[in-house]
C-alpha positions as CSV (number, residue, x, y, z in Angstrom):
1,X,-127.3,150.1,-77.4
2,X,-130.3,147.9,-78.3
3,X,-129.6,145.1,-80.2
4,X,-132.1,142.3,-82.0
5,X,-132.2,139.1,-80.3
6,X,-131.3,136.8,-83.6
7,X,-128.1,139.0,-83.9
8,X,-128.7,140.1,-87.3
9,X,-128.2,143.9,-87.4
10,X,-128.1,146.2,-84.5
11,X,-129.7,149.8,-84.4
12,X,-128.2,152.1,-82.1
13,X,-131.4,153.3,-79.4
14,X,-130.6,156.4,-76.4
15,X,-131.8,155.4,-73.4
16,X,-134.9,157.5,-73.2
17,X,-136.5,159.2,-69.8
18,X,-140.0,158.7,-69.0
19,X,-141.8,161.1,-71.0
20,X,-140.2,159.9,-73.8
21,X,-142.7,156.8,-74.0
22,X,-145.8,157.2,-76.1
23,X,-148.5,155.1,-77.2
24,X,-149.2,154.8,-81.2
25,X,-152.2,157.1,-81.0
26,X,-150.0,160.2,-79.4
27,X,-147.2,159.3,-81.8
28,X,-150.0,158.7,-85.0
29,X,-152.7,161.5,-84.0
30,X,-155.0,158.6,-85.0
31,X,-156.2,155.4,-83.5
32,X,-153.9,152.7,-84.7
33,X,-156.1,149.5,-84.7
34,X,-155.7,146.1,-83.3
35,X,-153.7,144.9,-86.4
36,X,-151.0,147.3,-86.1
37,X,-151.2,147.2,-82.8
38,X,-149.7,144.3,-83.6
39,X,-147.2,144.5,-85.7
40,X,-145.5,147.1,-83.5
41,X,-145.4,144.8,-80.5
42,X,-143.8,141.8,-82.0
43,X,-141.1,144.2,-84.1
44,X,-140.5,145.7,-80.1
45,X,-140.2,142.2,-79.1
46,X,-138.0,141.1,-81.1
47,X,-135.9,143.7,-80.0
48,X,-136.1,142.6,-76.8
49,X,-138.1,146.3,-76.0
50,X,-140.7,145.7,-73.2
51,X,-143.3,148.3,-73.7
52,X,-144.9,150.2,-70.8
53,X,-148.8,150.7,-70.6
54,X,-151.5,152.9,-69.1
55,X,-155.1,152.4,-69.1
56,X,-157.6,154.7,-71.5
57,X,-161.4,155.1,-71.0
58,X,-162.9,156.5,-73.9
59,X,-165.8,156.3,-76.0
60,X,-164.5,154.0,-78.5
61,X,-162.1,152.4,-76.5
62,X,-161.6,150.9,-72.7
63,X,-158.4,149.0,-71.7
64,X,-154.3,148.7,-71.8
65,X,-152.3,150.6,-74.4
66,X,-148.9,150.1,-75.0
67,X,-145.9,152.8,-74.6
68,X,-142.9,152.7,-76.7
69,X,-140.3,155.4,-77.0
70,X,-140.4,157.7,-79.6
71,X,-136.6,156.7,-81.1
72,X,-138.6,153.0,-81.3
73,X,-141.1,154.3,-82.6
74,X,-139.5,156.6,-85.5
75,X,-137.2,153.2,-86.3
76,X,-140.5,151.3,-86.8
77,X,-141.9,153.7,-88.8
78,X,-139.4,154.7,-91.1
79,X,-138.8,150.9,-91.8
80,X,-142.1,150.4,-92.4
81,X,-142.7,153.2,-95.1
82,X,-138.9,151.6,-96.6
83,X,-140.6,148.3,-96.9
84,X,-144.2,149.6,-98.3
85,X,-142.6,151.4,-100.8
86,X,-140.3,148.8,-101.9
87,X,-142.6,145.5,-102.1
């Protein structure tokens, strides 16, 4: 179980194997950008999640993505689209 650091609510989050990880553009199907690139990390940090990486070369982009697993990643998300719809 994965719990936030400030001990405000606690989501329940499998242990996840290896191939579980994924950066935001395998999980997106898009390029994510530096800003939500961003968000994602802090909301995994304050979770206490330390995200994997691998190095991309591609035309538009050369350097470190993050990996985060995909029940992370499906948290963050549906959260997010909560929050957009809501404010």
């Amino acid at each position: 179980m994965l719990g936030m650091k400030n001990g405000k609510e606690q989501i329940k989050i499998m242990n996840s194997t290896k191939q579980d990880y994924q950066s935001l553009y395998d999980y997106l199907g898009k390029p994510a950008g530096k800003e939500l690139g961003k968000r994602v990390f802090e909301k995994a940090y304050w979770f206490g999640i330390t995200p994997k990486y691998r190095f991309v070369d591609t035309k538009t982009y050369k350097g470190k993505v993050h990996l985060y697993t995909r029940a992370f990643l499906d948290y963050y998300f549906e959260r997010e689209e909560i929050t957009d719809i809501i404010i």
